[in-house]
N, C-alpha and C positions, 0 to 999 in steps of 0.2 A: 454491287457496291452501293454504299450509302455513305450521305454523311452523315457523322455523329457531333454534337454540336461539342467543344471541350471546354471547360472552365478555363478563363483566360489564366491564370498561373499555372496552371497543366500545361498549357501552351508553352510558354515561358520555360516551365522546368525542360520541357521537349525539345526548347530550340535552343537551349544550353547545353542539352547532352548531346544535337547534335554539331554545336562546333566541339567539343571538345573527343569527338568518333573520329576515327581516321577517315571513314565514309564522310562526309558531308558533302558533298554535291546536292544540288536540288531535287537528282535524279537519283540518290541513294537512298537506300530505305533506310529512315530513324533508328531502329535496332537491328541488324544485321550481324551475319556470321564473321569470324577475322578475314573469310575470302569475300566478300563484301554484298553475299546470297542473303535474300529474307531469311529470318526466321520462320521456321514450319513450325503450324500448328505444333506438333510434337515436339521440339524441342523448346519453344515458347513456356508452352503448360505443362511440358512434365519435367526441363530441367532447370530452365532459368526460375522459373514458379516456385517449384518445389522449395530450390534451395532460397529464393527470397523470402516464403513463406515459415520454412525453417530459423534462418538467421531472424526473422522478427520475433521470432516465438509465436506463431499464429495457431499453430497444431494443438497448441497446450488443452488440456480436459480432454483429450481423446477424440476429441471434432475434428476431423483432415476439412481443410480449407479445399474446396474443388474451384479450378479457374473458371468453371461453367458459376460459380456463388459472384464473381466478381459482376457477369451481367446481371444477374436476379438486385445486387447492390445499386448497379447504375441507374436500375428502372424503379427502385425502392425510392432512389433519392428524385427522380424524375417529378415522382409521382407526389412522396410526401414533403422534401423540401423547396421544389420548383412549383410544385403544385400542378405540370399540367394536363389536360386532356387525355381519356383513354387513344383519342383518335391520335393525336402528337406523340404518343409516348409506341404506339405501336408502329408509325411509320419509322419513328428513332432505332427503335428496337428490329426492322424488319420482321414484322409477323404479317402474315398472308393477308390477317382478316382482324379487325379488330376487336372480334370478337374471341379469338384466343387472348387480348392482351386483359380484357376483362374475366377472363373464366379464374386467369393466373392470379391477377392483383384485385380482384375485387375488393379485396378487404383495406387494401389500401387506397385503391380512389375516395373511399368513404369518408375517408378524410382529408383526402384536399380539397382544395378551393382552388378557382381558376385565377391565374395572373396573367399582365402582358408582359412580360420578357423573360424569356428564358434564360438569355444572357445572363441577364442583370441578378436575376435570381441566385444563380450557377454561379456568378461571382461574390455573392454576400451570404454564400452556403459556409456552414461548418466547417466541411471540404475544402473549400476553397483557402478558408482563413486558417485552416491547418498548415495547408500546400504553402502559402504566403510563407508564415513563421518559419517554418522548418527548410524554405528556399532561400530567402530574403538572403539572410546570412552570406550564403555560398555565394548569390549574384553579384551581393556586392563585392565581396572579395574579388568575385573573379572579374570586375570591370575594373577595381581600383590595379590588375596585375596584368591585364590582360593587352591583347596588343591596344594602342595607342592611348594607356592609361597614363597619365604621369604620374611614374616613379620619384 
């Protein structure tokens, strides 16, 4: 186990879906089955996946979208819009050695540049100010409705 560091509005959207789960305890897991078991790798990436990947249109041009593309994504953005270190991005990622995280992304360290916060970064990404927009909306609704909102 590792941690993976998350854009604070990925945080945010996470801890909105979890009050709104039947699960929510502290000790429930975020996505979970209706008997209230993790999700397994398999049902994860090949049904929940699949069919979110379908209702976006993601497949379109003949490309199938694989859930193993969403990490190759995560270290893409790691690298080029965070900017950091092959050493940081392979302990993020869990590789043995750092030297698989260069063999993989070499092409892409070549263009970043090193910064101090990943945080900070990870929250003035594209990503993030997508997640923003496209949450905002929902949060606020759901505080102006939600318990001890005034009606």
């Amino acid at each position: 186990m590792r941690e993976i560091p998350l854009v604070p509005q990925l945080a945010r959207m996470l801890k909105h879906h979890r009050r709104a789960v039947f699960f929510a305890d502290d000790a429930d897991y975020v996505f979970a089955t209706r008997s209230g078991r993790p999700l397994l790798h398999r049902n994860a990436a090949r049904d929940a996946f699949r069919r979110t990947v379908a209702r976006a249109g993601l497949d379109a041009g003949g490309q199938r979208l694989r859930f193993h593309d969403l990490r190759h994504t995560f270290a893409s953005h790691l690298i080029i819009d965070v900017e950091l270190d092959p050493a940081q991005v392979s302990r993020i990622l869990g590789h043995a050695r750092t030297s698989f995280t260069l063999d993989t992304y070499t092409h892409l360290f070549a263009q970043a540049k090193h910064l101090d916060s990943v945080r900070t970064r990870l929250a003035r990404s594209g990503f993030a100010i997508l997640l923003e927009r496209a949450v905002e909306p929902e949060l606020v609704a759901a505080a102006c409705t939600g318990p001890g909102a005034d009606v």
